[in-house]
TORKOLMAR-973826 format. One record per residue (C-alpha): x, y, z; residue in one letter. Coordinates in steps of 0.02 Angstrom, whole numbers. Example, Ala and Ser with C-alpha at 12.3 -4.5 7.8 and 13.67 -1.06 7.14 Angstrom:
2
> c1 | c2 | c3 | type
> 615 | -225 | 390 | A
> 684 | -53 | 357 | S
! end
This chain:
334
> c1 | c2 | c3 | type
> -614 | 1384 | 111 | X
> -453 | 1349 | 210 | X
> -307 | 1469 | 230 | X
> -145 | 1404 | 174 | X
> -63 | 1278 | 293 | X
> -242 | 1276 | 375 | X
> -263 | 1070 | 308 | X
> -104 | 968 | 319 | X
> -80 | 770 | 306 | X
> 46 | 692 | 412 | X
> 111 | 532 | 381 | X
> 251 | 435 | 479 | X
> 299 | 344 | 335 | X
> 331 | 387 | 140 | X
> 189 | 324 | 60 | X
> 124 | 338 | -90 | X
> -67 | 336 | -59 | X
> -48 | 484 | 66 | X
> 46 | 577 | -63 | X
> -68 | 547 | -192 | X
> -232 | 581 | -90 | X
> -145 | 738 | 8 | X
> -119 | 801 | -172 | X
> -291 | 773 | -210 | X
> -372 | 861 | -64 | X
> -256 | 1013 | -89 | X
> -194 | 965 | 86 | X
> 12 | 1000 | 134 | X
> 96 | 839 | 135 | X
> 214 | 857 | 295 | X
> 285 | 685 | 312 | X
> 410 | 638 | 491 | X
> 522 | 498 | 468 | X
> 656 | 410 | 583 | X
> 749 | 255 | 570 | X
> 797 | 230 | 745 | X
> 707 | 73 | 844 | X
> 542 | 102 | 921 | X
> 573 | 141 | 1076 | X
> 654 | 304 | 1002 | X
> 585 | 324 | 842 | X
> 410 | 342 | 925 | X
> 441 | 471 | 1049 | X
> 536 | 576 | 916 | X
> 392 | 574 | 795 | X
> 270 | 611 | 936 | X
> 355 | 748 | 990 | X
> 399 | 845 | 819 | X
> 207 | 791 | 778 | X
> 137 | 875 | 918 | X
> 250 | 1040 | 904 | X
> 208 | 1046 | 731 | X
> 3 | 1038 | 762 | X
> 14 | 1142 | 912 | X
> 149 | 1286 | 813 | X
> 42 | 1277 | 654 | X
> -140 | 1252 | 734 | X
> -220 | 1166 | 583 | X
> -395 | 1174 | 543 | X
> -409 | 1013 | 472 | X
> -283 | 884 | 498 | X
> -263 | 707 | 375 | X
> -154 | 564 | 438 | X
> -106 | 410 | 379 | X
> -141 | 245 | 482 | X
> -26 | 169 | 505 | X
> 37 | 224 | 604 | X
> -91 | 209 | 739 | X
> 19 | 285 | 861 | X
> 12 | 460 | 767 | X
> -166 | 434 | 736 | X
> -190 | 399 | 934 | X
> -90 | 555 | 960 | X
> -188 | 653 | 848 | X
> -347 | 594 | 927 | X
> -254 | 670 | 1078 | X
> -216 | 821 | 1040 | X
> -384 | 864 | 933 | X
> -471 | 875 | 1104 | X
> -358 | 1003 | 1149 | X
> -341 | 1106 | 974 | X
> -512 | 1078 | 907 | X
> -461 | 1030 | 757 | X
> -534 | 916 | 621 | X
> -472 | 730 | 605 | X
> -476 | 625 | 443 | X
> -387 | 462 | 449 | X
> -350 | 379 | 305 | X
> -372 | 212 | 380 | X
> -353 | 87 | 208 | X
> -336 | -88 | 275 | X
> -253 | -80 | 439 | X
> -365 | -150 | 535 | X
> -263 | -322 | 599 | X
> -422 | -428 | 592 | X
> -334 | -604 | 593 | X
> -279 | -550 | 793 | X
> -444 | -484 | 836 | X
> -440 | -637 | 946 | X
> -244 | -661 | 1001 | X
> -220 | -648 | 1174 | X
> -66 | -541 | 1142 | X
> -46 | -394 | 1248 | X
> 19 | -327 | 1078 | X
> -136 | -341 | 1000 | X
> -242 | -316 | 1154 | X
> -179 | -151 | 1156 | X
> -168 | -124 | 979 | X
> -345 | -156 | 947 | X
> -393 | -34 | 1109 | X
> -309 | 77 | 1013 | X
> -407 | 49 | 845 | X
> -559 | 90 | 916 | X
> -543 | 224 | 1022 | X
> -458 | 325 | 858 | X
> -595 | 267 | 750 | X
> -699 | 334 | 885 | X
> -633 | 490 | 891 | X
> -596 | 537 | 715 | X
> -715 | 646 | 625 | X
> -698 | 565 | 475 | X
> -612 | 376 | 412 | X
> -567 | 352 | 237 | X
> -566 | 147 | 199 | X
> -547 | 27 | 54 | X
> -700 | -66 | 53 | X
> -884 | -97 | 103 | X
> -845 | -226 | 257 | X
> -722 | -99 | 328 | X
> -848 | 52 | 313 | X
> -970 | -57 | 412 | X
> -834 | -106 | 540 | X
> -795 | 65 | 576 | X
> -988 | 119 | 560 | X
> -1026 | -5 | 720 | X
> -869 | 61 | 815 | X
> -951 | 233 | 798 | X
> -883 | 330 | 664 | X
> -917 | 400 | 509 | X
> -838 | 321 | 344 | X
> -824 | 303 | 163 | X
> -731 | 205 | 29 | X
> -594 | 273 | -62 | X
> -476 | 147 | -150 | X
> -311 | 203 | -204 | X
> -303 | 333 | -331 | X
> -193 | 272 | -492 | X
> -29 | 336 | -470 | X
> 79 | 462 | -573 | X
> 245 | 352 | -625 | X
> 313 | 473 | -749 | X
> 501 | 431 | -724 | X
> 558 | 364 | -907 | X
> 585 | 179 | -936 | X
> 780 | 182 | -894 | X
> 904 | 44 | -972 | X
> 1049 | 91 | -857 | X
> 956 | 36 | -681 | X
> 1063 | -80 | -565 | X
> 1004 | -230 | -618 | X
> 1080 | -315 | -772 | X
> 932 | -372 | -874 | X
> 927 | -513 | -1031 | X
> 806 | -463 | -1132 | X
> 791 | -671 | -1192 | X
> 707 | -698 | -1018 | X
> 547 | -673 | -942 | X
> 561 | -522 | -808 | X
> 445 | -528 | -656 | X
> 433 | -391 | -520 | X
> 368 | -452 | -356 | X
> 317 | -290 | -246 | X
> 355 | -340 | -70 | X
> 379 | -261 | 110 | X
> 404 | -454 | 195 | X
> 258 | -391 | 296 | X
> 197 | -541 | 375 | X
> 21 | -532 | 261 | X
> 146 | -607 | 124 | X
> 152 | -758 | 84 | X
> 375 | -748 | 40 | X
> 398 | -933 | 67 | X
> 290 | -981 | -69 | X
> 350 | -835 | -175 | X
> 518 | -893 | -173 | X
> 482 | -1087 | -182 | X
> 377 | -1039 | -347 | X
> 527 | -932 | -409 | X
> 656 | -1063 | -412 | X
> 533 | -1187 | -478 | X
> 497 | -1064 | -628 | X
> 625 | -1109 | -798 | X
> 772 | -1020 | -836 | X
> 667 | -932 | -949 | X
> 615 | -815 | -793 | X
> 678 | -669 | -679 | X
> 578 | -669 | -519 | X
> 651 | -480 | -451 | X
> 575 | -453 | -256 | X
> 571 | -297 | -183 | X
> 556 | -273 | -14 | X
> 678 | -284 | 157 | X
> 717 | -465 | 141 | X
> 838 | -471 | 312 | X
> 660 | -480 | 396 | X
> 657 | -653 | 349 | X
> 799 | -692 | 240 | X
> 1014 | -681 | 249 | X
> 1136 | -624 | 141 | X
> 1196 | -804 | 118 | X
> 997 | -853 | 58 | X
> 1007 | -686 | -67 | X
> 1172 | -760 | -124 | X
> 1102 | -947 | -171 | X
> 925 | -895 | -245 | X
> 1014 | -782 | -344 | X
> 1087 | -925 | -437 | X
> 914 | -991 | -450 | X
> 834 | -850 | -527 | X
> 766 | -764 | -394 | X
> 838 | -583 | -351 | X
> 811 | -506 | -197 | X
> 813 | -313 | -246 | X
> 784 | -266 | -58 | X
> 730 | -57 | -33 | X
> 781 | 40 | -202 | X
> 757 | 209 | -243 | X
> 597 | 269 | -321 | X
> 663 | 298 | -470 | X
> 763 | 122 | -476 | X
> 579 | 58 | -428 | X
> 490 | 111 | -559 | X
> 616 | 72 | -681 | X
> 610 | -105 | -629 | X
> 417 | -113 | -656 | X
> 433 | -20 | -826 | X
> 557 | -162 | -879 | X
> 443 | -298 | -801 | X
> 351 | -393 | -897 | X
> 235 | -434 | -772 | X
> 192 | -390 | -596 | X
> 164 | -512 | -437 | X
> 79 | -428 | -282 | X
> 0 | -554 | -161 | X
> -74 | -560 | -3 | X
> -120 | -692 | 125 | X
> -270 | -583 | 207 | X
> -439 | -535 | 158 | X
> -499 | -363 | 125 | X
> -351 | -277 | 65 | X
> -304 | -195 | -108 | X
> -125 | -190 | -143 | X
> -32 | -12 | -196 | X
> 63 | -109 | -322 | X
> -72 | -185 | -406 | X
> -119 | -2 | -453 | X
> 50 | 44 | -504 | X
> 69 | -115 | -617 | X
> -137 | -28 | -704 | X
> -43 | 126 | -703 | X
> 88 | 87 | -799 | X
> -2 | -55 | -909 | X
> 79 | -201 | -850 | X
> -16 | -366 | -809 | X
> 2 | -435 | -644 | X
> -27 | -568 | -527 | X
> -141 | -548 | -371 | X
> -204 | -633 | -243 | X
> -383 | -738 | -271 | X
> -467 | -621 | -115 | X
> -661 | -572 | -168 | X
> -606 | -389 | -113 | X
> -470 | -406 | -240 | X
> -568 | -497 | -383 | X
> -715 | -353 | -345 | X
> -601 | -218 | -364 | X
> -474 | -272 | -501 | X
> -583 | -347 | -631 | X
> -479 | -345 | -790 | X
> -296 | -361 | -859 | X
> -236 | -484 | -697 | X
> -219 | -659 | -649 | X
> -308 | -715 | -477 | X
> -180 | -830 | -400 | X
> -209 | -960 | -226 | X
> -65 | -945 | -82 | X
> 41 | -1112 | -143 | X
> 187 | -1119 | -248 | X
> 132 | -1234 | -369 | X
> -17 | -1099 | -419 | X
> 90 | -951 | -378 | X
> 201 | -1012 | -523 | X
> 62 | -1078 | -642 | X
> -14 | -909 | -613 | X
> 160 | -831 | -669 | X
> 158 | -930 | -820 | X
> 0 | -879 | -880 | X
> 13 | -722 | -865 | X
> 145 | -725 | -970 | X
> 46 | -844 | -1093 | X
> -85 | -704 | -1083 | X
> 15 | -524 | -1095 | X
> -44 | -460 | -1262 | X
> -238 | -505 | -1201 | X
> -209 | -452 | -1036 | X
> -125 | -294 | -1064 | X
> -265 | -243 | -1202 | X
> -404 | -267 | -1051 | X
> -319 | -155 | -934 | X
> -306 | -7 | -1075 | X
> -509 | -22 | -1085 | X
> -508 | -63 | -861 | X
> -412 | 89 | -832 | X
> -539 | 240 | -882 | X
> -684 | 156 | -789 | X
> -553 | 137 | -637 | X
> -520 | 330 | -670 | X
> -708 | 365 | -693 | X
> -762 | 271 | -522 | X
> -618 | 348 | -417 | X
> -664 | 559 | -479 | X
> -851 | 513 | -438 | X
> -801 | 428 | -258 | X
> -676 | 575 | -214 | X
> -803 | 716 | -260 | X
> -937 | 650 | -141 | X
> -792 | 642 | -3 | X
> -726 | 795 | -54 | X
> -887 | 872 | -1 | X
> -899 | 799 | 164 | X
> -738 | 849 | 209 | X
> -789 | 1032 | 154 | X
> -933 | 1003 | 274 | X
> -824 | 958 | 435 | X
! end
């Protein structure tokens, strides 16, 4: 068994699968952050990252990708340390530019495989991803996302000023470009005044003040970042959850915090997402028109829905404790 401080996970970015799953494998969560541009932030990070491994010497080493720049790093600096490498590799895998001509994504997907490569160990979300990384040359398993703790109480005085007459629906958003925002927005205002559409997320990516300003009139409230706490207050006054997603093979953290905290919820019609979340959601198609019909009947549907997810969520439970123990055991092994 390790020493104390002898397994670490770093992450680049506050996340709450790496805190869940560095929690899980008794691993100390060390997480670097900077809000400078890249040209800065990245050199920062990379240097308090590799003064940190080469100060602390870890045995074993978890990281979160992304960022594939710290996991490339890491890759780095295992040959000289020695140490262990797990990446906790999810979905980032960029397959819809597998076949840009991008020097972005020429370099990005280098990158990709020379880390999966290298690592001793890559934690993914799904059987095509396991095989993926299996024909690059490493060694992989599936772990989805482990359901999340959301213990902070439902609060009534959160920023936003709720009527309790009206529909409330969270949208969990980054404005990543994997979301479809356009038709989430379009399917908002085309909802009845009976609805709330609330999306989280940095909306300057793609949006202005002056847009927040006008679709706020229309029932649609861009929330952008909030505090954890604000966040899950908003979901535990939801009525319903939207998380959607224009790619294949990904599962979506706030579909498991909408199971975690019983609330039905909206996802996109993926088979890795209809394979995964079987009960208590609505499987919506990337237009507006179903985006909204799909909002509607969830609504139509919350008592029914809500009473499948209380029978979904110990089999969810059941599947994940049986998956992590036969991980858990390689990872002993390294």
């Amino acid at each position: 068994m390790e020493t104390l401080g002898s397994r670490i996970w770093i992450s680049w970015e506050n996340h709450r699968r790496s805190r869940e799953l560095a929690d899980a494998f008794n691993a100390e969560l060390i997480i670097h952050t900077n809000k400078h541009r890249r040209w800065l932030r990245y050199p920062t990070l990379s240097f308090k990252t590799a003064r940190l491994v080469l100060t602390r010497k870890p045995k074993l080493i978890f990281c979160q990708n992304p960022s594939i720049v710290l996991t490339t790093l890491l890759v780095i600096l295992k040959k000289i340390t020695g140490f262990k490498l797990v990446v906790d590799r999810h979905s980032n895998f960029k397959l819809n530019t597998t076949e840009s001509k991008h020097l972005k994504w020429k370099i990005f997907h280098l990158l990709s495989n020379f880390t999966i490569k290298n690592s001793d160990l890559t934690i993914v979300t799904n059987e095509f991803l396991k095989k993926l990384c299996e024909s690059v040359g490493s060694q992989a398993v599936i772990l989805q996302d482990k359901l999340p703790v959301m213990n902070y109480m439902k609060n009534r005085n959160t920023q936003f000023n709720f009527d309790d007459k009206v529909h409330k629906i969270m949208v969990v958003a980054t404005f990543d470009d994997d979301e479809p925002i356009d038709e989430i927005v379009e399917a908002g205002i085309n909802l009845s005044s009976l609805y709330r559409i609330y999306i989280t997320g940095n909306y300057l990516k793609k949006l202005s003040e002056v847009d927040r300003d006008q679709l706020k009139k229309q029932g649609v409230i861009l929330t952008g970042y909030i505090a954890e706490s604000e966040y899950q207050s908003l979901m535990h006054c939801s009525d319903a959850i939207v998380v959607l997603t224009k790619e294949e093979f990904i599962l979506n953290c706030g579909a498991y915090e909408a199971l975690a905290l019983k609330k039905p919820f909206v996802v996109s019609n993926t088979e890795t997402l209809r394979q995964y979340f079987r009960k208590g959601c609505i499987y919506t198609e990337i237009s507006s028109t179903s985006i909204k019909d799909s909002i509607e009947e969830v609504i139509r549907r919350k008592a029914e829905l809500t009473e499948e997810i209380e029978t979904f969520i110990p089999e969810l439970i059941k599947d994940w404790n049986n998956r992590f123990k036969e991980i858990q055991e390689i990872v002993n092994f390294l």
